[in-house]
ChimeraX commands (.cxc) that place a marker at each C-alpha (Angstrom):
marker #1 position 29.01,-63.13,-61.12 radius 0.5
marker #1 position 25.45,-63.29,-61.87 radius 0.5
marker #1 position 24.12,-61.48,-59.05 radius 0.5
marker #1 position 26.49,-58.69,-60.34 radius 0.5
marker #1 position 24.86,-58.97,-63.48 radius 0.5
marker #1 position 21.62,-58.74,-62.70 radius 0.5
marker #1 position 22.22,-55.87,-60.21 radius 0.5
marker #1 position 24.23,-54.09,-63.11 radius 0.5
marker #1 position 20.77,-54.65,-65.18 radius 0.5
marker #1 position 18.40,-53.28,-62.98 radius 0.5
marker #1 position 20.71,-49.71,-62.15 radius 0.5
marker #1 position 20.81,-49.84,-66.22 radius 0.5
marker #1 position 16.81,-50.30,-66.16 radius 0.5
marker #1 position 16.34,-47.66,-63.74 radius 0.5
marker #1 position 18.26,-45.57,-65.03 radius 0.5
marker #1 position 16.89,-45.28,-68.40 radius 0.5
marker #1 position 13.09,-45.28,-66.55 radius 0.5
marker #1 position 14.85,-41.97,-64.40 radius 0.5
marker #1 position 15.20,-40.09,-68.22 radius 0.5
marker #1 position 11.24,-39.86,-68.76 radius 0.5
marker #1 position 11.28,-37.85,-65.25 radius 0.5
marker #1 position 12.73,-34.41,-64.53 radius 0.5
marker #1 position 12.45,-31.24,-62.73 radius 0.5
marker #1 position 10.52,-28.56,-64.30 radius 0.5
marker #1 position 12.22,-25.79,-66.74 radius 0.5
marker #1 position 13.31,-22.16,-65.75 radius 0.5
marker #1 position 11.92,-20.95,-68.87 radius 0.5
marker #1 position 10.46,-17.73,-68.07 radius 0.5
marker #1 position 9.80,-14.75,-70.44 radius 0.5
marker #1 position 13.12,-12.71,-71.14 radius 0.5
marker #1 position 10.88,-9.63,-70.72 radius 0.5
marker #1 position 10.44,-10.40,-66.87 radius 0.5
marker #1 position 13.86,-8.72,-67.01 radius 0.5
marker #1 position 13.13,-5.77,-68.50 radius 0.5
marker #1 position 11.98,-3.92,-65.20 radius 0.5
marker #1 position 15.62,-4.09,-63.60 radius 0.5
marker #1 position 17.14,-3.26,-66.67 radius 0.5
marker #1 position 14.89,0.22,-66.94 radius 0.5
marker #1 position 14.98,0.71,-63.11 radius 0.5
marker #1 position 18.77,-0.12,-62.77 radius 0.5
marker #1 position 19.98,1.34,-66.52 radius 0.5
marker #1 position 22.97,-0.96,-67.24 radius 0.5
marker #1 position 25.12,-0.23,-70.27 radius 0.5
marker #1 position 25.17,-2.53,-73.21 radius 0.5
marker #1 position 28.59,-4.21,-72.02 radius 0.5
marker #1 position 27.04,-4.77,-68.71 radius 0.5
marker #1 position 24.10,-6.16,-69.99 radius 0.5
marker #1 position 25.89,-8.79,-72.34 radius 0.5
marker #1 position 27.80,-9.98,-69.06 radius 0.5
marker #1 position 24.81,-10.02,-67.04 radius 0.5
marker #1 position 23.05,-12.24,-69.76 radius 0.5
marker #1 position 26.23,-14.50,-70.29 radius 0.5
marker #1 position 27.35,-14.45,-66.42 radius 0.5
marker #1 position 24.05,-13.93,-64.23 radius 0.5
marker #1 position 20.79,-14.74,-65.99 radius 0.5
marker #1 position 20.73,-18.67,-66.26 radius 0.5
marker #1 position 20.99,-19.01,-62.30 radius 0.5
marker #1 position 20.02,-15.55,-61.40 radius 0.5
marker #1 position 16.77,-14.64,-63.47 radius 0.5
marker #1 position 13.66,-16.64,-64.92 radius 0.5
marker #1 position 15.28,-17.41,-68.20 radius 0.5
marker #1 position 17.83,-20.28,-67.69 radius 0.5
marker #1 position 19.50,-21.70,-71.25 radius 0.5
marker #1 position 20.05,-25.57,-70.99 radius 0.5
marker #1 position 22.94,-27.15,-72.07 radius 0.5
marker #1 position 22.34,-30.76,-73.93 radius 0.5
marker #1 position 23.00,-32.47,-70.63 radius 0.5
marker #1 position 20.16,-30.89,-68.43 radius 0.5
marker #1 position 18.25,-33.74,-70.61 radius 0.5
marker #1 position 20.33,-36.98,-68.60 radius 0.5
marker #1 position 18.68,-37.65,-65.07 radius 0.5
marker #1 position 20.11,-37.21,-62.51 radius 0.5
marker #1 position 22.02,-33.99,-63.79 radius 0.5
marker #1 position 18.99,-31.80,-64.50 radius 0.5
marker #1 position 17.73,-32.56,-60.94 radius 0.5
marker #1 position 21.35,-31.08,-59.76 radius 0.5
marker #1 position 21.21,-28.08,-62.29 radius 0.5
marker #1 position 17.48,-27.40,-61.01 radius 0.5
marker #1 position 18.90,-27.81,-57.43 radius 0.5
marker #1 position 21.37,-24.58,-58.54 radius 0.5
marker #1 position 19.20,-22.66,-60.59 radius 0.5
marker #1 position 16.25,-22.61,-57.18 radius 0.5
marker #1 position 19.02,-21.61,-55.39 radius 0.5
marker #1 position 20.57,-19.05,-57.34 radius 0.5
marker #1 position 17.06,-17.33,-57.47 radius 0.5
marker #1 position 16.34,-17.29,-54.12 radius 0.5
marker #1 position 19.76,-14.83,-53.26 radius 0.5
marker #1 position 19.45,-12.91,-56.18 radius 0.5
marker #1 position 15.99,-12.78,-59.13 radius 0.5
marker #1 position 16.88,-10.48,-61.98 radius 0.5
marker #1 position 13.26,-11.41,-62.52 radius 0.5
marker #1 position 11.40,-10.65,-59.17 radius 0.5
marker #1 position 12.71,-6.81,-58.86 radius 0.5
marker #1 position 9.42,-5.55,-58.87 radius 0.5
marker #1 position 7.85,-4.97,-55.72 radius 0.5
marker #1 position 10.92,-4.80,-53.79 radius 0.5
marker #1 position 11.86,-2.12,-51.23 radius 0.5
marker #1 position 14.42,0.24,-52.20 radius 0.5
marker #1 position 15.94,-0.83,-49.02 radius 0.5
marker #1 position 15.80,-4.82,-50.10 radius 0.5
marker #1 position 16.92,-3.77,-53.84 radius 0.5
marker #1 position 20.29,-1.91,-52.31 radius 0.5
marker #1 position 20.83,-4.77,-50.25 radius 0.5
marker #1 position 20.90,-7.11,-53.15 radius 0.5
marker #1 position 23.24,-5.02,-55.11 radius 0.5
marker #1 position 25.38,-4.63,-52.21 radius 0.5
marker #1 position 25.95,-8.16,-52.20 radius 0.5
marker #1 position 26.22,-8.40,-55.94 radius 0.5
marker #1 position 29.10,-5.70,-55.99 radius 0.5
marker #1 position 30.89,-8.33,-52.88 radius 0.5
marker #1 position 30.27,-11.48,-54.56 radius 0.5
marker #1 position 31.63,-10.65,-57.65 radius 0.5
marker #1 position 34.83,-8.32,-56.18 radius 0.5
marker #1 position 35.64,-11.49,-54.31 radius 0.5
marker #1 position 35.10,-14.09,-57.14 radius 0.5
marker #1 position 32.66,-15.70,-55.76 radius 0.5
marker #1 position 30.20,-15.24,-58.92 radius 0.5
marker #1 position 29.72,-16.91,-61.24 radius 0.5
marker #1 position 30.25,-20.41,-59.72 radius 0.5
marker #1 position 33.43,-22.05,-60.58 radius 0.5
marker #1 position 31.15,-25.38,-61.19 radius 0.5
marker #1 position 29.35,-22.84,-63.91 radius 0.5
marker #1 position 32.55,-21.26,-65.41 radius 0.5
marker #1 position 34.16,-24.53,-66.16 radius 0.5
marker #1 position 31.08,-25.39,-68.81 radius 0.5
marker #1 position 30.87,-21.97,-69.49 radius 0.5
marker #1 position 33.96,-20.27,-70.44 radius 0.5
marker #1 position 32.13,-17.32,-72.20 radius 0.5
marker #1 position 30.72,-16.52,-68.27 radius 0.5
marker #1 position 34.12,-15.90,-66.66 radius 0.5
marker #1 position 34.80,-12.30,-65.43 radius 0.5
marker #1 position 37.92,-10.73,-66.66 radius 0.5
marker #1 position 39.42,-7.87,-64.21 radius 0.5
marker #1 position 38.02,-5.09,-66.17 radius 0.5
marker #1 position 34.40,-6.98,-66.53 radius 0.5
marker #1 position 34.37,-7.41,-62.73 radius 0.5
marker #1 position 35.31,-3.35,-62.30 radius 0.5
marker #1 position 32.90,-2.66,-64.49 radius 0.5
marker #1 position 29.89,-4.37,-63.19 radius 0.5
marker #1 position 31.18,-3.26,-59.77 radius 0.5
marker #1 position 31.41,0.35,-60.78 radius 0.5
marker #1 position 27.66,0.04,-62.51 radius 0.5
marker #1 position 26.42,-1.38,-59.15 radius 0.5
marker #1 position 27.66,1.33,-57.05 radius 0.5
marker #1 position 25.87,3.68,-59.09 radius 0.5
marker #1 position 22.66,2.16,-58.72 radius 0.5
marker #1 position 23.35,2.22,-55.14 radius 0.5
marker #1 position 24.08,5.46,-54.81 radius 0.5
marker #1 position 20.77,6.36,-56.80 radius 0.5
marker #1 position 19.04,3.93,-54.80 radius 0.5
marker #1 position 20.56,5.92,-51.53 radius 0.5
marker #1 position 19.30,9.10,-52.58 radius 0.5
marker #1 position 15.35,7.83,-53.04 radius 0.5
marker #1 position 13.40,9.45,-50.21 radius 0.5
marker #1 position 12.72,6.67,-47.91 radius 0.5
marker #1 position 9.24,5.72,-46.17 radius 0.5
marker #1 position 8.33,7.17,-43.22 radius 0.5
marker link #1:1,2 radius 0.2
marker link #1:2,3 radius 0.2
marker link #1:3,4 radius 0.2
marker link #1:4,5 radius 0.2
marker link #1:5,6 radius 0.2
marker link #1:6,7 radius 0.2
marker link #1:7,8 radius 0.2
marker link #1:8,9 radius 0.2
marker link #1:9,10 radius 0.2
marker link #1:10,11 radius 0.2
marker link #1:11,12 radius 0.2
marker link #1:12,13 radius 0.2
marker link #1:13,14 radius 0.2
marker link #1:14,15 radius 0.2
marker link #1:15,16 radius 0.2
marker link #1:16,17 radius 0.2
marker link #1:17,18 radius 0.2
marker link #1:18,19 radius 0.2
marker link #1:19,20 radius 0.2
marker link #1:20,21 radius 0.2
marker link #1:21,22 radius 0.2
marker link #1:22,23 radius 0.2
marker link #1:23,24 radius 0.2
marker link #1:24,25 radius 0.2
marker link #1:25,26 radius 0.2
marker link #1:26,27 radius 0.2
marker link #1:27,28 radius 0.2
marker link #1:28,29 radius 0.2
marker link #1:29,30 radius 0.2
marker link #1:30,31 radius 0.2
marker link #1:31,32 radius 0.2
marker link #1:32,33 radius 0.2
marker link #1:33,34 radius 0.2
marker link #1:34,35 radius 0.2
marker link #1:35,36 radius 0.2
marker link #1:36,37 radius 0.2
marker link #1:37,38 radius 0.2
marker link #1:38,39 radius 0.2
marker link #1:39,40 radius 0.2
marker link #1:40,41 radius 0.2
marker link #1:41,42 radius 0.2
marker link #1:42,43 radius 0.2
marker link #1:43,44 radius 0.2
marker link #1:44,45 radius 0.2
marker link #1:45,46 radius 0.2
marker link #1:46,47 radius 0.2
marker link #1:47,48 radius 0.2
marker link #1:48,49 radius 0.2
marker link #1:49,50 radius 0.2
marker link #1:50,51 radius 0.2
marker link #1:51,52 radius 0.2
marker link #1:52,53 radius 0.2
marker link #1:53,54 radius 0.2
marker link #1:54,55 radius 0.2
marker link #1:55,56 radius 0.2
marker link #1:56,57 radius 0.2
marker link #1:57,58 radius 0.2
marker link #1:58,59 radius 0.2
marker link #1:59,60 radius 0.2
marker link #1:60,61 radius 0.2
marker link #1:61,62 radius 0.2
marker link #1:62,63 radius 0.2
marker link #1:63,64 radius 0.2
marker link #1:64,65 radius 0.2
marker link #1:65,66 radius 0.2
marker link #1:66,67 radius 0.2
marker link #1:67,68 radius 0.2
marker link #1:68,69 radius 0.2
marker link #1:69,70 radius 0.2
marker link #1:70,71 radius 0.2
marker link #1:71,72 radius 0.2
marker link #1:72,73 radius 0.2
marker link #1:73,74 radius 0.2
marker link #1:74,75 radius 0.2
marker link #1:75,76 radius 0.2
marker link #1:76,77 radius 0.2
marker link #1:77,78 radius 0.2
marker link #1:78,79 radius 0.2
marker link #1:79,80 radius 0.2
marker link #1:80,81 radius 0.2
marker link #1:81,82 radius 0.2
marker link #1:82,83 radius 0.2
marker link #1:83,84 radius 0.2
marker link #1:84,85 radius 0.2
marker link #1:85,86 radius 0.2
marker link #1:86,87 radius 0.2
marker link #1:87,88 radius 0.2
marker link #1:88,89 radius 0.2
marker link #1:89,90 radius 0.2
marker link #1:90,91 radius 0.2
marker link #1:91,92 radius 0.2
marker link #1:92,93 radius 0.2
marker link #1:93,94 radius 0.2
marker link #1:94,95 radius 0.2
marker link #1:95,96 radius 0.2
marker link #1:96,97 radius 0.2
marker link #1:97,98 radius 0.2
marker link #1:98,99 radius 0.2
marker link #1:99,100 radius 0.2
marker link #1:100,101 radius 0.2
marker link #1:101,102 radius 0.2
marker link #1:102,103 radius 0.2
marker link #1:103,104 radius 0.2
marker link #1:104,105 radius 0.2
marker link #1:105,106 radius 0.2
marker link #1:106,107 radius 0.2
marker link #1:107,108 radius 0.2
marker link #1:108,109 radius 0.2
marker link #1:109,110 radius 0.2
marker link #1:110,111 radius 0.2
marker link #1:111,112 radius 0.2
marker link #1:112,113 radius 0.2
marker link #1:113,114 radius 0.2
marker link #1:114,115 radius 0.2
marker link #1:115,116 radius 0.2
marker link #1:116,117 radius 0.2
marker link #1:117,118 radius 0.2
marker link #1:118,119 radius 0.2
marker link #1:119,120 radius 0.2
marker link #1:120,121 radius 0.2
marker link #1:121,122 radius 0.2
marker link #1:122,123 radius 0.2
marker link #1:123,124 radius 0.2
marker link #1:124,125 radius 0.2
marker link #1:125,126 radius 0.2
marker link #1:126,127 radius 0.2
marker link #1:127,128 radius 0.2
marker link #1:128,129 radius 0.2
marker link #1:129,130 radius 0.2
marker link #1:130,131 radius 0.2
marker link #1:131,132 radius 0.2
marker link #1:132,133 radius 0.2
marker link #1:133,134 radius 0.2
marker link #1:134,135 radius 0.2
marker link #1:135,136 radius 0.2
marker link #1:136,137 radius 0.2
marker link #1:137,138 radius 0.2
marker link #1:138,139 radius 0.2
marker link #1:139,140 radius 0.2
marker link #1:140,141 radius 0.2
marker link #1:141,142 radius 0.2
marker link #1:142,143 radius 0.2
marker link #1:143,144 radius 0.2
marker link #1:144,145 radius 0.2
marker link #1:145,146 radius 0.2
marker link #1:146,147 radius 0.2
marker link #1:147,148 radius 0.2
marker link #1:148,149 radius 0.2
marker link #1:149,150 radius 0.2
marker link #1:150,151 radius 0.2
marker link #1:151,152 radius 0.2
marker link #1:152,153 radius 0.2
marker link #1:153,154 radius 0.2
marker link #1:154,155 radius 0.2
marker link #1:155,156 radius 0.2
marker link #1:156,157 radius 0.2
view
């Protein structure tokens, strides 16, 4: 039973060591936004589900919830957040190709017609981020317009 003991005490003393470490924030400017907003025009509606559905994983500006602060959890929410970016930046639009920018719409309007966005692991913290029927036409319809703009910019030759 001591061995146990002392094994319990040393997780307990790592663990506690673990909370002075952490992965660094995703706490970019909200005005590294602005650029796809302008470029892409979203209604207010849209934008308020984009901020409360898209932005913490999807954009440079991630809010924290209390827990991000308990190791090993922030290294997991980091883990999402890196990922998240790298399919889709809200905050890297900027010196993309029309061709790349369409792309990434395209699969915005699929991921989010087949539920796939935002993350069931996100929804169930964040109840305020799930996508009613007529938020998910919505965004969908406002995508498809982009595209088609996007489809009508005379490409390089």
């Amino acid at each position: 039973m001591k061995t146990i003991k002392k094994i319990l005490l040393l997780l307990l003393i790592l663990f506690v060591i673990a909370q002075f470490f952490g992965p660094e924030k995703n706490q970019g400017d909200l005005a590294s936004i602005d650029p796809f907003l302008v470029e892409t025009n979203p209604s207010q509606d849209i934008q308020v589900i984009l901020k409360e559905s898209c932005y913490d994983c999807h954009s440079d500006v991630t809010r924290y919830p209390w827990y991000n602060n308990i190791t090993p959890v922030n290294y997991w929410l980091a883990e999402h957040v890196n990922d998240g970016k790298k399919h889709f930046n809200f905050s890297n639009w900027v010196g993309n190709s029309v061709k790349r920018k369409d792309h990434k719409m395209e699969e915005l309007i699929e991921m989010i017609e087949e539920k796939k966005m935002p993350l069931t692991s996100y929804t169930l913290v964040h109840q305020e981020a799930k996508l009613s029927d007529t938020q998910i036409k919505a965004v969908v319809d406002w995508a498809k317009q982009v595209r088609m703009a996007y489809s009508l910019e005379p490409k390089p030759e």
